[in-house]
N, C-alpha and C positions, 0 to 999 in steps of 0.2 A: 379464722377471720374475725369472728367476733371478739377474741383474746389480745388479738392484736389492735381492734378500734378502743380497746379497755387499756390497751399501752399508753396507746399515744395521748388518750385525752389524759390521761396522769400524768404524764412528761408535761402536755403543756400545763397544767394546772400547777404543778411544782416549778417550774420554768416561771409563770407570772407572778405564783406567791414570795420566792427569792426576788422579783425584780421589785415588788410594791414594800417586802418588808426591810430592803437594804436601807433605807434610811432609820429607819426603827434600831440597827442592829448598828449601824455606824457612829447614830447619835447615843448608844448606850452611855447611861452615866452621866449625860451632860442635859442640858434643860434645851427641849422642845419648842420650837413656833410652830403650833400645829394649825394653825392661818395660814403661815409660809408654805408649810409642806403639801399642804392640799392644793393651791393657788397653784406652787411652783413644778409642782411633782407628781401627786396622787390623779388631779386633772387632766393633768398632759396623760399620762400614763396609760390613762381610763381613753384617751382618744387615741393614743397609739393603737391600742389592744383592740379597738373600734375597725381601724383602717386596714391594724393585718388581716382581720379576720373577714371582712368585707372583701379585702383581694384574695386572700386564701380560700374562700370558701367558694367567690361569686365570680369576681371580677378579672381573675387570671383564664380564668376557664372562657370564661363569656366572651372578653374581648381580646386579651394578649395570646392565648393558645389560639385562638378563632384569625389570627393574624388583620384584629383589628386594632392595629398599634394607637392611632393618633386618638381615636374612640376612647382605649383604656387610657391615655395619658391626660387625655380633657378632663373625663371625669372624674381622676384622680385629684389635678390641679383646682379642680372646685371642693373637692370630698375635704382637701385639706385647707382649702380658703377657708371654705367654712365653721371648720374646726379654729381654726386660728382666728377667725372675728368669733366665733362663740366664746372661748378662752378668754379674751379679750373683756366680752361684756359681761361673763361671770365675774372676773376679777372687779372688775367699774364698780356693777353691781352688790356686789357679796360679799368681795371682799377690798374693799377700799381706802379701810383702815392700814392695811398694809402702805398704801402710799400717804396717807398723810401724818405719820409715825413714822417718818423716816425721819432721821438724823438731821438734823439744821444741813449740817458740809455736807448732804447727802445731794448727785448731782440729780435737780428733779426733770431735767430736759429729757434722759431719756438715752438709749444711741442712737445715732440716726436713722431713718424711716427704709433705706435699703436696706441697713446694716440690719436692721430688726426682722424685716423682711425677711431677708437672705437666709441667718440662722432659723428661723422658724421654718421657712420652706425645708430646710437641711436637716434639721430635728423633726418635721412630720415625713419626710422622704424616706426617713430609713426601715420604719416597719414596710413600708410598699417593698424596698429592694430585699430586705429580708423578704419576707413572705415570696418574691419572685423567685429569690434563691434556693426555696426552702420547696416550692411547688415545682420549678425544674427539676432539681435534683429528685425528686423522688418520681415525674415523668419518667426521668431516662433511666430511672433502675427501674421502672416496670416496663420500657420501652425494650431496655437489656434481657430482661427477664424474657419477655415473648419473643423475644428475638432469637437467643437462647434454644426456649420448646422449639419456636419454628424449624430451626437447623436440627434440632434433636430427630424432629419428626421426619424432616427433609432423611434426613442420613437413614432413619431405621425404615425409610419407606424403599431410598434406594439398595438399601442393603436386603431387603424382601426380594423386589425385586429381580437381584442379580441371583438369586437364591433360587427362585424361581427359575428362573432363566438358568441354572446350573442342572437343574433336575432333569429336564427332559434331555439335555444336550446328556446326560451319564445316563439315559435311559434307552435313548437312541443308536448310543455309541455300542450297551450293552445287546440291543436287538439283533444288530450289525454281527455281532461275533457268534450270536445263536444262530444266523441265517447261515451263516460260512458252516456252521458243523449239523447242519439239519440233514444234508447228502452224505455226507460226509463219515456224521457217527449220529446216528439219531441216541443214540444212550445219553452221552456226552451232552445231547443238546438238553434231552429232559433232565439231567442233572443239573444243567447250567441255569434252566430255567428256574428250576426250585434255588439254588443258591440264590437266582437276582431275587427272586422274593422277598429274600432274608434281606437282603441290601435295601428294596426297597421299603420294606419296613420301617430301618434306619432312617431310610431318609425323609420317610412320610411324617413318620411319629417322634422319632428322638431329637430330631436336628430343628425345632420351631421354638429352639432359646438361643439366645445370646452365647455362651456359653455350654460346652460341655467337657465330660473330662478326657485328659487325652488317652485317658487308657482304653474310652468306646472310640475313640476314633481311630486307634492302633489296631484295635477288634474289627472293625471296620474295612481298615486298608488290608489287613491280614485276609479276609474273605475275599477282597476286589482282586488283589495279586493271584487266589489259588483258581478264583472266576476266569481271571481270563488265562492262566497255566492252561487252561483243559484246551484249549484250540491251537497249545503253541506245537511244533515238532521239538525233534530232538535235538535241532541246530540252533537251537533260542536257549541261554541259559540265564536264571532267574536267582540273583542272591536278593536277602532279604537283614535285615538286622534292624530291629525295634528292642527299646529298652522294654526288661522283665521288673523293675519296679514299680511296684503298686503306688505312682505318680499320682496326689490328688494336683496335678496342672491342671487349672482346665483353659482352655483356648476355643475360639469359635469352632464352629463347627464347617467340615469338606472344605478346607485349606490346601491338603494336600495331592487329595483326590487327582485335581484338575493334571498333575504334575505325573503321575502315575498312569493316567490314562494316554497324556501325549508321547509318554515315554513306549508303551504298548504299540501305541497307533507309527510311530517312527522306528522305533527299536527292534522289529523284528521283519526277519527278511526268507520268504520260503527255501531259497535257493545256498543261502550265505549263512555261515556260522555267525552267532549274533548272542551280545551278550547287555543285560538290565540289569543294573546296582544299587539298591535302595538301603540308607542307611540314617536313622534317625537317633541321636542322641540326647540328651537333659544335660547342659551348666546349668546349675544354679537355677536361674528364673529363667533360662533361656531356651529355647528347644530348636535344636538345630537340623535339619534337615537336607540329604545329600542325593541324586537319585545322577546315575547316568545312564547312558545306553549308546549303541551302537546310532550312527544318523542313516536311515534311508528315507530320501525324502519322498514322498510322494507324488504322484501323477498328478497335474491339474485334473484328470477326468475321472479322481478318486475321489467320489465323494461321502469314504466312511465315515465321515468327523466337519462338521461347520466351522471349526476353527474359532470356537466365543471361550474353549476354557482356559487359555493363559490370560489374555485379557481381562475374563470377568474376575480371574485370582489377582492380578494385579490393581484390577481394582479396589474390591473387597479390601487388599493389604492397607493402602492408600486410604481409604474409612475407616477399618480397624483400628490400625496400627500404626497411625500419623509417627513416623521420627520412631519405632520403634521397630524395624523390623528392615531386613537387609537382604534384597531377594537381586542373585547373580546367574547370569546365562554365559557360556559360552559353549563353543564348537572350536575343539582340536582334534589333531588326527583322527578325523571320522567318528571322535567319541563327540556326543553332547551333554555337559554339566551343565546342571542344576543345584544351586545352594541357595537355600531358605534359614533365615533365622529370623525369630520370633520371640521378642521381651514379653513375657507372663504377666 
């Protein structure tokens, strides 16, 4: 902050010293009226530099941003009367040899009393319109700017959020399939138990970054798939295919999860032979992802699943991966696909 108030006042300090020494640098070589210069140029100058810094500093803030327009315009139109009757009586005063050394043909009347007017009002206006343009403009890039954090913060509050919101629904889901093998196989169930541990692990401690790499989240899904294997029969058949390259991709974290879990919850049927397809591959920057399964759909009076994990993924994609990612459903012959792709 303080490097940066060390900028600007050097800009403007270089900025006034170029505008006071142009006559010095234009007149080189040739002979000076340095009565004229100070009268005509160095004065005006000295009250320009007066007026911007009065609006810039004081008077923009006070009454034009405070949307007291007619307030800033009054006493603007006095701040520069006055300048111009002062100009005025230094010259009478101090320097008034410059009018009575003028040229015989020299015309002594003057232009006329608007025309004189008019330009002076037009030559004091211009630092006010500068300094307005120059105190807006730098408004709306810090106006940009917190605008900017605000949406940054918005997005990472709701992308917490839906994260949350994703945890207990894969926690809930996982309680569910230990309830079913507790009669069932009580081994099976203590096995399962310690596996979710492992998962939840993951998702307590590894998963609270933006980012991770996709080879723990391959790690990840490969545990979830063998998790819920243990309560499937023998009429549920389960492929699997994840890339063996030591992939440093990294992509947010339980993207896929949600896809894997609705595939279990529809995809498998006690009675019916049934079959779950999960197939992930690497283009380039791209990670694509394929999962189908058998559709049976479920009973409304089924209530193993809330039904928040397609949505909170679609969402999540939609914050992430604005214009970056290509997420397809459909249902044919009894099978339902799933294709995800995702730009790295």
């Amino acid at each position: 902050m303080y490097k940066n108030k060390k900028i600007v006042i050097t800009q403007h300090l270089i900025i006034w010293l170029v505008l006071f020494s142009m006559p010095f640098v234009l007149s080189y070589g040739q002979d000076l009226d340095t009565n004229r210069l100070i009268a005509h140029f160095l004065i005006p100058m000295l009250f320009y530099a007066v007026i911007f810094y009065l609006n810039f500093f004081v008077l923009i803030d006070r009454f034009l941003f405070s949307k007291k327009t007619l307030i800033f315009i009054i006493v603007n139109l006095v701040l520069i009367g006055f300048f111009i009757l002062l100009k005025e009586f230094i010259e009478d005063n101090y320097f008034s040899e410059l009018i009575n050394n003028r040229p015989p043909n020299a015309n002594r009347e003057g232009p006329p009393f608007k025309l004189f007017i008019y330009v002076q009002m037009l030559s004091y206006a211009a630092p006010v319109l500068l300094s307005i343009a120059i105190k807006s403009t730098k408004r709306w890039v810090k106006t940009e700017a917190e605008r900017k954090e605000a949406d940054n913060f918005k997005l990472q509050t709701e992308l917490q959020h839906l994260r949350y919101q994703l945890q207990p629904h894969f926690f809930f889901n996982s309680l569910n399939n230990i309830y079913s093998l507790v009669d069932i196989s009580p081994d099976k169930a203590k096995s399962t138990i310690h596996s979710l541990g492992k998962l939840m692990r993951y998702l307590l401690y590894e998963t609270n970054t933006e980012l991770v790499t996709l080879s723990k989240e391959i790690e990840f899904m490969r545990k979830y798939i063998e998790l819920m294997k243990l309560r499937l029969t023998d009429k549920t058949e389960v492929e699997s295919s994840f890339p063996v390259s030591d992939s440093q991709i990294k992509i947010s974290p339980l993207l896929f999860i949600s896809l894997i879990e609705n595939a279990f919850k529809h995809g498998v049927s006690a009675s019916t032979k049934s079959m779950i397809s999960i197939d992930m591959a690497i283009k380039g920057n791209k990670v694509d992802f394929t999962i189908e399964n058998h559709n049976f759909p479920k009973q409304d009076s089924d209530k193993s699943g809330s039904g928040i994990g397609l949505p909170n993924l679609e969402k999540r994609l939609q914050l992430l991966y604005p214009n970056k990612h290509s997420f397809k459903k459909e249902l044919k012959a009894g099978v339902y696909r799933v294709n995800l792709q995702i730009e790295t």
